[in-house]
C-alpha positions, -999 to +999 in steps of 0.1 A: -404+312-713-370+323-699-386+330-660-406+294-665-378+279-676-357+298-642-385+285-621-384+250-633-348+245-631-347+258-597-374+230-587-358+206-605-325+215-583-346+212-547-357+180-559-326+166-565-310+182-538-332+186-509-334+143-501-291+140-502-292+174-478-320+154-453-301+122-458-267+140-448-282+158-419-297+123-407-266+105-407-247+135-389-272+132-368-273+097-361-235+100-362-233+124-330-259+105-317-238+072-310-226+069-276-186+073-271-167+043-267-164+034-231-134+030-213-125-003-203-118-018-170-085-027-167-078-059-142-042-064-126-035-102-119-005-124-109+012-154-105+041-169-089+064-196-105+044-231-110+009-213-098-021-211-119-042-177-105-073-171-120-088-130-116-128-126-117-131-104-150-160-101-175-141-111-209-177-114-229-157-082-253-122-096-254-092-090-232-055-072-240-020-072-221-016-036-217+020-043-197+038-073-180+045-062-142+055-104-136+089-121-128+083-138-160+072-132-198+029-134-207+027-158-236-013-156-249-022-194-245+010-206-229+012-183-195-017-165-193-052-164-213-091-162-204-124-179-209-161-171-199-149-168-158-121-146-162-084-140-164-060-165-158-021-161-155+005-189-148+044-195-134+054-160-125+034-142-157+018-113-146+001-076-157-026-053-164-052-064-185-076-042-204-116-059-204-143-049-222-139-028-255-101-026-268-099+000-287-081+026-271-065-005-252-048-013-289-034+020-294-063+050-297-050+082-291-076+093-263-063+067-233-045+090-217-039+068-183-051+048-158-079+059-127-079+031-096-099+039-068-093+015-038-094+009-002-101-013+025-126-016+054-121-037+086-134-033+120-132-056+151-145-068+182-117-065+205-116-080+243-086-069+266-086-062+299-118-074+311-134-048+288-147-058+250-147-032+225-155-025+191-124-004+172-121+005+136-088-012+122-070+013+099-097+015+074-080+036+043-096+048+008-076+057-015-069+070-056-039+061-076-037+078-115-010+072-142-002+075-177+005+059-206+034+056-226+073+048-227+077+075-196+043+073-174+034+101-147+016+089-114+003+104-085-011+087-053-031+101-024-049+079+006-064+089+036-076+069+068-109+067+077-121+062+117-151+041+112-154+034+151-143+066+180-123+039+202-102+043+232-073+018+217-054+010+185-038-019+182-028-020+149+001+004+147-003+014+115-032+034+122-015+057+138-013+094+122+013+116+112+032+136+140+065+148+147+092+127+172+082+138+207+050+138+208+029+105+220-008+096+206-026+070+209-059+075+196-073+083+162-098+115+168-104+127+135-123+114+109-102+115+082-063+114+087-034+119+055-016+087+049+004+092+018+000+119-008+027+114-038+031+123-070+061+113-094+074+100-129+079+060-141+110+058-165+104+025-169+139+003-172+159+039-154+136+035-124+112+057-114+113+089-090+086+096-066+081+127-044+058+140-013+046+116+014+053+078+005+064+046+019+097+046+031+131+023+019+128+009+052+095-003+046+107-019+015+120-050+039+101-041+073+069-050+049+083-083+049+065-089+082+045-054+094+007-047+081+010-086+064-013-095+098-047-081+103-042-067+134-008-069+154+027-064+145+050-036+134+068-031+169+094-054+159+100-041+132+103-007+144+086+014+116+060+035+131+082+045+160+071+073+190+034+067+188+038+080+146+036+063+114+069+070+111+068+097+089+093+123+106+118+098+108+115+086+078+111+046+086+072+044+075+047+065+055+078+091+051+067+130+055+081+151+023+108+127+008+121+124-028+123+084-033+140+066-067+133+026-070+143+009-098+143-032-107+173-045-124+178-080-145+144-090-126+164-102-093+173-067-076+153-039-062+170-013-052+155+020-033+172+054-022+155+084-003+165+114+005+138+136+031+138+176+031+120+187+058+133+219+065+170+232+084+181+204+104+155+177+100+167+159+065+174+124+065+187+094+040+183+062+038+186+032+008+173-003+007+185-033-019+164-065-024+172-098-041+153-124-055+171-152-047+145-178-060+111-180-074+088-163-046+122-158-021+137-128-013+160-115+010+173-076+011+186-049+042+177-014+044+193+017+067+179+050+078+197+079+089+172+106+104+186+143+112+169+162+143+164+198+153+183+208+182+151+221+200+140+183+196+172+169+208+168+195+238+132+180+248+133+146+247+161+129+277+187+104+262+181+121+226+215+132+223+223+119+189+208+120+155+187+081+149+202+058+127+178+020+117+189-007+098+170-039+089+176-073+073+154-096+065+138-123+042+100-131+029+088-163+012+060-164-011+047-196-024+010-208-033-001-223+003+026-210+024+039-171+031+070-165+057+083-132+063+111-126+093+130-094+098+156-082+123+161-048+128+183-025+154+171+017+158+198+040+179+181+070+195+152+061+171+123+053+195+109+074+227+085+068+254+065+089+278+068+082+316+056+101+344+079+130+362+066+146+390+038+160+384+042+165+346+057+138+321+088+137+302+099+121+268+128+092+269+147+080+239+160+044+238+184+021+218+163-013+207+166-043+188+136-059+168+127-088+155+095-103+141+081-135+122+051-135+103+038-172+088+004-176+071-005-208+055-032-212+034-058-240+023-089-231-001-108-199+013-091-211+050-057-199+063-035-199+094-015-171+107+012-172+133+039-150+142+062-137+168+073-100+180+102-087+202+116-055+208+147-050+233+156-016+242+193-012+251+211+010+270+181+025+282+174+055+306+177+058+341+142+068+342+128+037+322+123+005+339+153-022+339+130-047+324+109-026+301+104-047+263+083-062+243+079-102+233+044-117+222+031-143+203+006-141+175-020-167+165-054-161+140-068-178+114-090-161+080-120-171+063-122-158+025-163-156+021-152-140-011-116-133-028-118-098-012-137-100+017-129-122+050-134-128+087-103-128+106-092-140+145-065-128+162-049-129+192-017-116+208-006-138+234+018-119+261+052-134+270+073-114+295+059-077+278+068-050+306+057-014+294+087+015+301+065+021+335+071-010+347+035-025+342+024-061+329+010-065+298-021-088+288-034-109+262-058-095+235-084-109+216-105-098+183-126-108+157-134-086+128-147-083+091-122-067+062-135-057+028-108-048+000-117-031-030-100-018-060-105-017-099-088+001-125-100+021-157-086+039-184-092+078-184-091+106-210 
């Protein structure tokens, strides 16, 4: 009886047993088997003081304020909140919102940071010269990353894409990097670097940023430059010597170490220093101030550092470049003004003909420019004015050589970021350091931007 009895209890036991095992292994199962949550989207919208904005976002799961970036506080229900068409902010409230599932957006441990692809695509039909042309029009794609948390990490990269092989830029800010003394004026290679940064958000002490990235100058030169679709910049004198301004440190600036910080919510301040080997460092600082809601005013100088064997090339360089700009923007819900005034010292160069060869001139100039877009529904005017006036020029550039036009174009918004643009730059008294007339241009084009934001693990 003792084996039976063995046997039976051992039965017993797999009866008893064996179901809770299956029904543990099926809910492990069915456990693993759930999908992860997935991330959610994270929108960035914004508002100026007494404007309602509302940002496209599919709220069907919720929404949460994962950080303010605004002039003013987000109040849920009083300055910003959503409904079944998307995200709406008010008077000055502004931030990233998180869409979608909000769990990790609430605090989970897994969001580690933020992932935001973006970029923008724009080509035009250009006709100068009795010759029409289609160009690409600094087409760009780019990624941006950062963290979460009190301190954040973020890095940045962005390249230029040629859409269209064309025999003229216009927009200056598709030109690529190069050092002072060379001159280029056409984009040959597919993909060109723009800006490639990486650096660390201490949130109230500022943060520090360091590889190639916009410049203090363009902190108030942005006031006017790249805000049209096409024209601009000379005034301004960013993206001197046929570069984006990177070697001298007034535009996309080649290996600099940049701190920016935000203070009482009324001034910006920026200070750069660039390392770019023996002889070729530069400074430079900017400070900004909002002076009222959507008007701001702020001056920035540059101080660029070259290598003797540069200085030895290039006639008339016989002095390090200095660049200073003022200048003030205005942003309000149907009108944007920005004007700045800017004076470079040994901080430009053109190539003329010599003999049989050609020879690089530095020049003194002034600058000024005036951007002015106003806007009604998915129509808008833009209008603006450039000048540049060297000074003191070379014997070897001609007495009237400068730079005065007039810019006119309207937009069409077929969607909130897509658009057909006009624009035309109307010639004053331009006279190129030659000696030759300039003429009018003309172009009409398509831009696509595109950006969104996710969290990442």
């Amino acid at each position: 009886m003792r084996p039976a009895l063995r046997i039976g209890l051992l039965l017993l036991a797999a009866g008893v047993l064996t179901p809770g095992r299956a029904q543990a292994q099926q809910t492990t199962v069915s456990a693993t088997s759930q999908p992860p949550p997935s991330p959610q989207q994270l929108v960035t919208c914004s508002s100026v003081s007494g404007e309602r904005k509302v940002c496209t976002a599919d709220t069907a799961a919720g929404v949460a304020l994962l950080r303010s970036t605004g002039r003013a506080s987000c109040l849920l229900g009083k300055t910003w909140g959503y409904d079944d068409k998307g995200i709406w902010v008010f008077d000055g409230c502004g931030g990233e919102f998180a869409v979608g599932s909000t769990h990790e957006a609430s605090g989970g441990n897994d969001f580690l940071g933020t992932f935001e692809p973006y970029g923008q695509f724009r080509t035009h039909l250009a006709s100068f010269d009795d010759t029409t042309e289609v160009q690409d029009n600094a087409t760009r794609v780019g990624i941006n990353f950062r963290t979460r948390g009190a301190i954040q990490m973020f890095v940045g990269t962005e390249w230029g894409v040629n859409l269209v092989q064309s025999s003229s830029q216009f927009n200056l800010d598709a030109a690529g990097p190069g050092e002072f003394g060379q001159v280029s004026s056409v984009t040959s290679t597919p993909f060109i670097a723009r800006l490639g940064f990486i650096g660390i958000d201490f949130g109230p002490a500022g943060r520090v940023g360091v590889g190639k990235q916009w410049s203090t100058h363009y902190d108030v030169a942005s006031y006017t430059t790249d805000r049209f679709n096409v024209f601009g910049g000379q005034g301004t004198q960013t993206y001197v010597a046929g570069t984006d301004g990177g070697a001298t440190g007034t535009g996309r600036a080649d290996r600099v170490v940049n701190y920016r910080n935000k203070i009482a919510k009324i001034l910006d301040v920026g200070l750069q220093a660039q390392f770019r080997g023996a002889e070729k460092n530069g400074v430079g600082g900017s400070a900004q101030v909002t002076i009222l809601p959507g008007v701001k005013v702020g001056a920035a100088f540059t101080h660029t550092n070259f290598a003797q064997a540069t200085r030895d090339g290039i006639q008339g360089l016989d002095e390090n470049a200095d660049y200073a700009a003022v200048g003030t923007r205005i942003d309000w819900k149907y009108l944007e003004v920005g004007f700045v005034f800017t004076h470079q010292s040994s901080g430009d160069m053109v190539q003329v003909p010599f003999g049989a060869t050609t020879r690089n001139v530095a020049f003194n100039a002034n600058g000024s420019e005036l951007f002015v877009r106003a806007k009604a529904g998915p129509l808008a005017v833009i209008g603006g004015y450039t000048q540049q006036s060297p000074t003191d020029t070379d014997p070897l550039l001609d007495p009237q050589f400068n730079a005065s036009y007039v810019i006119l174009g309207g937009e069409w918004f077929v969607g909130s970021k897509a658009k057909v643009y006009t624009e035309s730059k109307l010639d004053l008294d331009t006279v190129s350091a030659t000696g030759a007339p300039a003429g009018s241009v003309f172009t009409i084009g398509f831009r696509y931007d595109f950006s969104w934001k996710i969290s990442h693990k």
